[in-house]
C-alpha positions in Angstrom: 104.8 171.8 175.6 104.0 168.1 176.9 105.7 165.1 174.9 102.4 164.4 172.8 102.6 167.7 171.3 106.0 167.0 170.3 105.2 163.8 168.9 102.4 164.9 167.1 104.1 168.1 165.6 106.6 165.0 164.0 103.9 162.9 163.2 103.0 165.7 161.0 106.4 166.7 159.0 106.9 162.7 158.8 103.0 163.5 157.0 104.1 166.0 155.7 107.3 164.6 153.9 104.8 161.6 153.1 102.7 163.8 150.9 105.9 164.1 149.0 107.8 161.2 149.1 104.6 158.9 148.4 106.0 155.8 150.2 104.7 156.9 153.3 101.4 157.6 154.2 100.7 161.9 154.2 97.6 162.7 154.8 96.6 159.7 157.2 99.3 160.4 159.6 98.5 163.6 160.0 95.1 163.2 160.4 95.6 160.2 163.0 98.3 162.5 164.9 95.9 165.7 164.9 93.3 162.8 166.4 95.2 161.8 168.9 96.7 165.2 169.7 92.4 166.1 170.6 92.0 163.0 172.3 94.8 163.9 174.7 93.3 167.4 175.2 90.0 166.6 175.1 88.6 170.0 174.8 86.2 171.5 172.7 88.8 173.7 170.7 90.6 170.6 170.1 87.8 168.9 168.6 87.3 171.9 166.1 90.6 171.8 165.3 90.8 168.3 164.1 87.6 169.1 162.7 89.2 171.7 160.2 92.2 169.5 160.0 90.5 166.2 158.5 88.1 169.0 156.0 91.5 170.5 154.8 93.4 167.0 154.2 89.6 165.5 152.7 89.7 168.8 150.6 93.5 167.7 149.6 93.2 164.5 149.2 90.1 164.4 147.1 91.6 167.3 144.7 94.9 165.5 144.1 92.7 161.8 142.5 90.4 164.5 140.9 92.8 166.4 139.4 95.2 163.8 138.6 92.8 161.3 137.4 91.2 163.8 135.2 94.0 164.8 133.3 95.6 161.4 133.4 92.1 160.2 131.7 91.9 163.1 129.4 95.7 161.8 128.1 94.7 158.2 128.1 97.3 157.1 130.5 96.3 154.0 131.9 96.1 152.7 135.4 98.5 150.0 133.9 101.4 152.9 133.3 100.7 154.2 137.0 101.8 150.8 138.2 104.7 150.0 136.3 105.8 153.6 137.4 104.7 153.0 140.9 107.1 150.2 141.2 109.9 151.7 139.0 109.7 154.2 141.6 109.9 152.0 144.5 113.0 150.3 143.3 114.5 153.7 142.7 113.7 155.0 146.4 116.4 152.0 147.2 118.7 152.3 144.0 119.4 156.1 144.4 117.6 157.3 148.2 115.1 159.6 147.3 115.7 161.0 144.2 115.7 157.6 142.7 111.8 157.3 143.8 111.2 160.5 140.9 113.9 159.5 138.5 112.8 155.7 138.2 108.8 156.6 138.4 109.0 159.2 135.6 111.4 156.5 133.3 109.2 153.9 134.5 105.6 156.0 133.0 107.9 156.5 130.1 109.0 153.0 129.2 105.4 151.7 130.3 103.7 154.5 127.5 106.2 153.4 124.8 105.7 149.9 125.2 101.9 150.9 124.9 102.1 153.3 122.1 105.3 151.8 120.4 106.1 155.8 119.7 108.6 157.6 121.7 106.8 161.5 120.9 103.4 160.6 121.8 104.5 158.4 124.9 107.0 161.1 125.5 104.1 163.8 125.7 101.4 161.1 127.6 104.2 160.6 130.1 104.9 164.6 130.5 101.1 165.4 130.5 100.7 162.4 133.8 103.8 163.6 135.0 102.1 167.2 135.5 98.9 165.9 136.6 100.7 164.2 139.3 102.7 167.1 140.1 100.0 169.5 140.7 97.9 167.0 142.2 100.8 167.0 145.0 101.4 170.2 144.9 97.3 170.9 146.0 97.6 168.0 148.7 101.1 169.5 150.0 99.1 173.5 150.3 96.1 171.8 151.8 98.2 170.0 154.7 100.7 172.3 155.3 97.3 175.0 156.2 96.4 171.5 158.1 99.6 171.9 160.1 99.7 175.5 160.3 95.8 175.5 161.9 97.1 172.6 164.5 100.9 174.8 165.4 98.4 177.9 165.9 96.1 176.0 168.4 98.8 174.7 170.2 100.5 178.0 170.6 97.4 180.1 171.4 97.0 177.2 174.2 94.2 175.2 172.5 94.0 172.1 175.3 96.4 173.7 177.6 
């Protein structure tokens, strides 16, 4: 296994993590490492498999604005919450590492949604009901990218390039 191949298998946990932690890029980094893992092969077989790669992360990608957005619309969340979270979350990330970014984002949504509604139940169930959409929204991006990774790990070890 060459040095690329090692940097692009941690180009694609740091993706990976990404999808999760959202203040890094997920699904770009691993489709940009999967690129220039092909480019550095520069076989057929690794064409194809960053041809699968960038379908699966599209396919993830996609889902998690569809599905998110949807239900996020269907609740009446607006984009306005989403930001105040956002950068609630961003503070947290440096407040308390990590687990500040999901503590601070959900108080965020919730503070923005009471100051909207001026009701603590029905910002308290908008919140929860965004909070889900965002969760599964990950969670479809996070399948999709970790079969993304697994396709790439199997090419490389049946000799895909090599």
């Amino acid at each position: 296994m060459d040095l690329t191949t090692v940097l692009v298998g941690l180009a694609i946990l740091v993706g990976l993590v990404g999808i999760v932690l959202p203040v890094l890029p997920g699904s770009p980094t691993i489709a940009v490492a999967v690129l220039v893992w092909a480019i550095m092969v520069g076989t057929t077989g690794g064409w194809v498999v960053l041809g699968v790669v960038l379908v699966l992360l599209a396919l993830g990608w996609s889902a998690t604005y569809v599905l998110t957005g949807r239900r996020v619309q269907q609740a009446g969340v607006p984009r306005r919450s989403f930001v105040v979270a956002g950068i609630a979350g961003i503070v947290g990330f440096f407040v308390i590492p990590v687990l500040g970014l999901f503590l601070f984002f959900a108080g965020g949504l919730l503070a923005a949604e009471y100051h909207r509604l001026r009701d603590l139940d029905t910002a308290r169930r908008t919140a929860v009901t965004a909070l889900k959409a965002t969760a599964w929204g990950m969670l479809v991006e996070l399948t999709l990218a970790l079969i993304a990774a697994g396709t790439w790990l199997v090419a490389v070890v049946a000799g895909v390039g090599g």
